[in-house]
MARVEXSE-915100 format. One record per atom (N, C-alpha, C): residue in one letter; x, y, z. Coordinates in steps of 0.1 Angstrom, whole numbers, padded with zeros to 4 digits, always signed. Layout:
aXYZ
...
# end
This chain:
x+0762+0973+0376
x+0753+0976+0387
x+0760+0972+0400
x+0752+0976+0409
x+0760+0973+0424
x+0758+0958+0429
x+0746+0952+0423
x+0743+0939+0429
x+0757+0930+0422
x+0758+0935+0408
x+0767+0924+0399
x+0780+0927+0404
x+0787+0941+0408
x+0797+0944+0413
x+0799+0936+0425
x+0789+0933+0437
x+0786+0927+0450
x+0791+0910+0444
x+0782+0905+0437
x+0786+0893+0431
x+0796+0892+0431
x+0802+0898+0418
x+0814+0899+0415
x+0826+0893+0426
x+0825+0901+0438
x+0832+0905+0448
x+0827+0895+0462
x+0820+0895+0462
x+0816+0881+0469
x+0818+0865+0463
x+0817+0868+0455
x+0823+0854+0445
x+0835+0850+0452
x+0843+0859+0450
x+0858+0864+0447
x+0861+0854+0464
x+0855+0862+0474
x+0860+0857+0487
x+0853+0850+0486
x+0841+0839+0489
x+0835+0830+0488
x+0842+0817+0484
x+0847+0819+0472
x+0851+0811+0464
x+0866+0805+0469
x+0873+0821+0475
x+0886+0819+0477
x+0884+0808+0491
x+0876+0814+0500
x+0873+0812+0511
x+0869+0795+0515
x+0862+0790+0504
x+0853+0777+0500
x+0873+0764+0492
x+0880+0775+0485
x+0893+0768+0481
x+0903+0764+0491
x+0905+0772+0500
x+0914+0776+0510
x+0906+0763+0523
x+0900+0765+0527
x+0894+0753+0537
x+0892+0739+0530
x+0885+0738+0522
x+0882+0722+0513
x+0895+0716+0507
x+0906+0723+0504
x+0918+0720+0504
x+0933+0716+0515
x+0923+0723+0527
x+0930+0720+0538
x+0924+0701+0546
x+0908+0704+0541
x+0904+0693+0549
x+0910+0681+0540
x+0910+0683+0526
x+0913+0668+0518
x+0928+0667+0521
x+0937+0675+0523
x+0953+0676+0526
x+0954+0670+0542
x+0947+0675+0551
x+0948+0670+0564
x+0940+0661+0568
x+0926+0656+0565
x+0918+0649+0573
x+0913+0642+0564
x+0925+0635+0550
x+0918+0625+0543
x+0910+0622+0537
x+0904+0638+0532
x+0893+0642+0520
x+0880+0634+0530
x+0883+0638+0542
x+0868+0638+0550
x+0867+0648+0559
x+0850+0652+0559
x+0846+0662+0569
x+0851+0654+0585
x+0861+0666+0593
x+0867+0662+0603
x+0858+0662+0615
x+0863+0650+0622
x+0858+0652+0639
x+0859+0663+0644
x+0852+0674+0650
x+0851+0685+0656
x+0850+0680+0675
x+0859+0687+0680
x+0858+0688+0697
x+0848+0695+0700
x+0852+0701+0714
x+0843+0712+0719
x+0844+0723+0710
x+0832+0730+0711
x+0836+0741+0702
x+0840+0754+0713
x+0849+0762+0710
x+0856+0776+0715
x+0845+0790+0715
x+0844+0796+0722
x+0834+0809+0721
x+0836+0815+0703
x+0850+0813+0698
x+0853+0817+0685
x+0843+0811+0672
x+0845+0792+0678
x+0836+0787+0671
x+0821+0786+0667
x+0817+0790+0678
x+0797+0793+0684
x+0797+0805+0678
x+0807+0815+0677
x+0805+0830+0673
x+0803+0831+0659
x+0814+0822+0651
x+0810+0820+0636
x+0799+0810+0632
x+0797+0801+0636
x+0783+0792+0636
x+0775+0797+0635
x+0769+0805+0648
x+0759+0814+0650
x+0759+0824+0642
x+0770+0830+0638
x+0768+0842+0625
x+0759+0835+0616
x+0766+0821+0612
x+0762+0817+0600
x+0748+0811+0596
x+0743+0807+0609
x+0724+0803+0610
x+0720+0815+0611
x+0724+0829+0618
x+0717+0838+0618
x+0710+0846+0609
x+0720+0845+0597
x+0723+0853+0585
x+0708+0854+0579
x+0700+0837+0580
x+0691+0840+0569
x+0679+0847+0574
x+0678+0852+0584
x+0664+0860+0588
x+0668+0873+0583
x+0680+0876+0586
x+0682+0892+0580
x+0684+0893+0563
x+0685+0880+0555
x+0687+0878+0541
x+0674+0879+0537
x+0668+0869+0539
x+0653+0866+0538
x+0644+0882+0540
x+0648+0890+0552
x+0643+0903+0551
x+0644+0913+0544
x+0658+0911+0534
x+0661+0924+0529
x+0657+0916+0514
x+0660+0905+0513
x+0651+0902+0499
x+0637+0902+0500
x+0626+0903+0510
x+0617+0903+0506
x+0613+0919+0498
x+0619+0926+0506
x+0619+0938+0502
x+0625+0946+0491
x+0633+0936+0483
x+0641+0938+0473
x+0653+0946+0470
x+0657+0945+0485
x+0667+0952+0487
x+0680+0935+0488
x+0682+0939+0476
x+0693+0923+0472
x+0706+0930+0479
x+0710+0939+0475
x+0722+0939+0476
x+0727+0938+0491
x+0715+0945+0499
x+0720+0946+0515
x+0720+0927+0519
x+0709+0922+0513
x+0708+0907+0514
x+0720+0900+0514
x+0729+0905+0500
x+0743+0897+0501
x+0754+0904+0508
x+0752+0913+0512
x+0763+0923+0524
x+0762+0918+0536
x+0749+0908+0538
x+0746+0899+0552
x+0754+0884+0547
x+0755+0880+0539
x+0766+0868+0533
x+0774+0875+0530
x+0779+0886+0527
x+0796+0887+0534
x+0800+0891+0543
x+0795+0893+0552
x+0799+0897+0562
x+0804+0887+0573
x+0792+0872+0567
x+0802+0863+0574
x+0808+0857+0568
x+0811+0856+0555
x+0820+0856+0543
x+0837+0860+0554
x+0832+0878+0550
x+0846+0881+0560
x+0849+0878+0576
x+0837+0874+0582
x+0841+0864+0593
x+0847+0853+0592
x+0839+0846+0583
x+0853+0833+0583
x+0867+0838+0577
x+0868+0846+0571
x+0886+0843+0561
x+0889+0850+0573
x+0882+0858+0586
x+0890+0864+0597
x+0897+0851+0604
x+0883+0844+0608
x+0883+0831+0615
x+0895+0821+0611
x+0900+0819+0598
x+0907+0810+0592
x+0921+0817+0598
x+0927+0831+0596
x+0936+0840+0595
x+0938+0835+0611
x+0933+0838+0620
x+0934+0837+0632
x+0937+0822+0640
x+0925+0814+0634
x+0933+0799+0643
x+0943+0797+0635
x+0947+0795+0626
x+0957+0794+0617
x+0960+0777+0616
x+0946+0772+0613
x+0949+0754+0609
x+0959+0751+0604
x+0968+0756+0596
x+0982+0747+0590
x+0993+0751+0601
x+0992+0754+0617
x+0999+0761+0624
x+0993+0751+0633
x+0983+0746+0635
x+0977+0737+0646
x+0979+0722+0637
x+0978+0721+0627
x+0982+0709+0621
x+0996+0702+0631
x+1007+0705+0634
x+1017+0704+0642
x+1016+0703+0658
x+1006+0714+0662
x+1008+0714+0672
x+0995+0712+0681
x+0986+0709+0674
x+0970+0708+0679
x+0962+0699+0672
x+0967+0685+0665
x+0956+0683+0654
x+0945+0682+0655
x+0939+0676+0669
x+0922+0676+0667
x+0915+0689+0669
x+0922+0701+0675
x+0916+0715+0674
x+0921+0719+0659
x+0929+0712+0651
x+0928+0716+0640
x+0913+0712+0633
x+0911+0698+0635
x+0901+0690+0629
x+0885+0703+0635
x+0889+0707+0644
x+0879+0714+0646
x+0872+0724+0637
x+0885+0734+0639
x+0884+0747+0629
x+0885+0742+0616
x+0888+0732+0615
x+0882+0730+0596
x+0865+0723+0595
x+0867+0718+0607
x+0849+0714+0606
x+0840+0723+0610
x+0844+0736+0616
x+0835+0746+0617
x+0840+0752+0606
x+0846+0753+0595
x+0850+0761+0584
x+0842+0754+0573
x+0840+0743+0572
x+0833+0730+0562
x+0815+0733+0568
x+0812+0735+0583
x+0798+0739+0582
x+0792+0754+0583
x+0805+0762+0582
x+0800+0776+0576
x+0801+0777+0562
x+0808+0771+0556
x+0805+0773+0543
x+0791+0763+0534
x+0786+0751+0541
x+0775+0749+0539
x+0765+0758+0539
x+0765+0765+0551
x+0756+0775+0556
x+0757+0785+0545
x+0770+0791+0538
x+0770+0801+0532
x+0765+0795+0515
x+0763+0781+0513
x+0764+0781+0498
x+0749+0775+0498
x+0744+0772+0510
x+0725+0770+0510
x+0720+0787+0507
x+0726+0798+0513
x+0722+0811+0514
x+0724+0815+0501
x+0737+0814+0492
x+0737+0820+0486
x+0724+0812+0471
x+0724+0805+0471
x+0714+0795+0460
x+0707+0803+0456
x+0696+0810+0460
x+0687+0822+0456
x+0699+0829+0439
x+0704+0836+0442
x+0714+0843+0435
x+0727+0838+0432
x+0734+0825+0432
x+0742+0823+0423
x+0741+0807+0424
x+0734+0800+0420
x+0724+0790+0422
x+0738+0777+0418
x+0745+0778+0403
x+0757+0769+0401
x+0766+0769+0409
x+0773+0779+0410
x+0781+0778+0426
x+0775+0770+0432
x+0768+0779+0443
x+0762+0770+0453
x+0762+0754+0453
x+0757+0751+0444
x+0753+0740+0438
x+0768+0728+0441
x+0777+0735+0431
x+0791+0737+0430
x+0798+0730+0446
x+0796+0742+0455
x+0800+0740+0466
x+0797+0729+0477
x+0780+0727+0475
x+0774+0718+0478
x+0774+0702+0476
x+0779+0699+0463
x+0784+0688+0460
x+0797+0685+0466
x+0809+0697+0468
x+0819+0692+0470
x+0825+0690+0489
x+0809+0691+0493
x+0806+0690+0505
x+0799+0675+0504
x+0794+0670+0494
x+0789+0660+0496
x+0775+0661+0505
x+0770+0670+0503
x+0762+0675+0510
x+0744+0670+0496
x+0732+0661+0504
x+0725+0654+0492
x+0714+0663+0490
x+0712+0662+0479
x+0699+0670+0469
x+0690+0677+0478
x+0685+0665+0490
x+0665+0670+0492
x+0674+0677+0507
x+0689+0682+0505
x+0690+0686+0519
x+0695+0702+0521
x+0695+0704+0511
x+0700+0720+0504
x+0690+0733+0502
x+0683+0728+0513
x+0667+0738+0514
x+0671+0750+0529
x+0665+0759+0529
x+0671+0769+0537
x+0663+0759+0554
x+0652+0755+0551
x+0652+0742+0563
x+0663+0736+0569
x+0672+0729+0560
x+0685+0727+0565
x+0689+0732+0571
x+0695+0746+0573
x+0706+0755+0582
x+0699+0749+0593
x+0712+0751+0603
x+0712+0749+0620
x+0720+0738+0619
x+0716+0735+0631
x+0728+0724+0637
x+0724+0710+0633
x+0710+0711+0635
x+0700+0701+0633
x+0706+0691+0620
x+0708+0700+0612
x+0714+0692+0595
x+0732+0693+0594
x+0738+0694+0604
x+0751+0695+0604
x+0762+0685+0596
x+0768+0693+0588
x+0777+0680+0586
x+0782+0670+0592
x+0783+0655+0588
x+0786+0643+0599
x+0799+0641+0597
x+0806+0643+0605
x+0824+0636+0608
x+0820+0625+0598
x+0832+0623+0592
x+0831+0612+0585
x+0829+0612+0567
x+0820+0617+0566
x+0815+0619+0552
x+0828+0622+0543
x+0828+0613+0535
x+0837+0615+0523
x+0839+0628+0513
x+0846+0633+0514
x+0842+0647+0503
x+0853+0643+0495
x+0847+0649+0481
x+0850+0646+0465
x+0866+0658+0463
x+0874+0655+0456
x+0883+0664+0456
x+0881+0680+0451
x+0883+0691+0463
x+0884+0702+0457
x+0886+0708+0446
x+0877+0716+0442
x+0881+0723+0426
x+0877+0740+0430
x+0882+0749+0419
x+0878+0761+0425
x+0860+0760+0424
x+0857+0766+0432
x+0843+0772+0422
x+0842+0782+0416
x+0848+0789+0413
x+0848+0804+0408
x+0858+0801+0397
x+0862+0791+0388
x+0873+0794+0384
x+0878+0810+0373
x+0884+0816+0374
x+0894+0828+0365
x+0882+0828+0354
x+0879+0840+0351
x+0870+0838+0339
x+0887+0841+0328
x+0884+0836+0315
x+0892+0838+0308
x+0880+0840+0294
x+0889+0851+0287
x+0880+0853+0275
x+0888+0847+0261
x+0881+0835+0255
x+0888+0829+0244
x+0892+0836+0235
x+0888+0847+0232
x+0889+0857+0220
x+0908+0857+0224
x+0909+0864+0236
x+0924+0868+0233
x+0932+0858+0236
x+0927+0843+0244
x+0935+0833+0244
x+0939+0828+0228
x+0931+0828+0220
x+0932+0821+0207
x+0942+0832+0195
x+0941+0845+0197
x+0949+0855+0193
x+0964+0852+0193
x+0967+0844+0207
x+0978+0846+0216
x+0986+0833+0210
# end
């Protein structure tokens, strides 16, 4: 179906998207969510994508239109892997580190944003993501999103793992 195909495929960048940042922050900023500076019009632009998301989510699922719901989580999905591509954090690691610390701390609270959203519909993930944010139980309610509940500089986060790992089918591993 198109919603499972959407899954599928949102997974896919989500996951990549969630590997690629949580790996940069435990490598550069000491497996803690980083001090953020000022933020850049780039950075408000993805933020704001990422609180915006749930009014148009929330609208197209009440209506049971799922699939447009998660085409509104990827879309800033594909905003951030733009956003990552473009400051290019392991390129500012040398030459910028606290605007590095930045763009990984606005990368660490859009993906909060993205793994509170996606909970509805892929609820272990999320779940998944949310732990490795260090992010607590009674705080993973769509109330949370905004600024209001923002990740705090400082907080310890647990070492990255994929969330999505490779499905593999044991039938043909055990063949093999």
């Amino acid at each position: 179906t198109m919603v499972s195909r959407i899954n599928g495929d949102l997974a896919n960048d989500i996951g990549n998207l969630a590997q690629r940042s949580l790996s940069m922050v435990a490598k550069n900023c000491d497996s803690m969510v980083p001090q953020p500076g000022p933020f850049t019009s780039d950075d408000k632009a993805l933020l704001s994508a990422a609180v915006a998301a749930l009014d148009s989510i929330r609208e197209e699922f009440n209506r049971q239109a799922f699939h447009r719901g998660l085409e509104v989580i990827w879309r800033v999905v594909s905003d951030a892997n733009r956003y990552v591509d473009s400051q290019a954090p392991w390129e500012l690691r040398k030459s910028d580190p606290s605007r590095m610390g930045t763009v990984l701390y606005v990368l660490a609270e859009t993906i909060r944003h993205l793994a509170i959203l996606i909970q509805p519909v892929m609820p272990d993930s999320a779940a998944d993501m949310l732990d490795q944010l260090n992010v607590p139980g009674e705080a993973r309610s769509f109330v949370n999103l905004g600024p209001d509940h923002a990740l705090k500089a400082g907080t310890t986060l647990p070492k990255p793992r994929p969330v999505f790992p490779r499905f593999v089918d044991e039938e043909v591993t055990d063949s093999a």
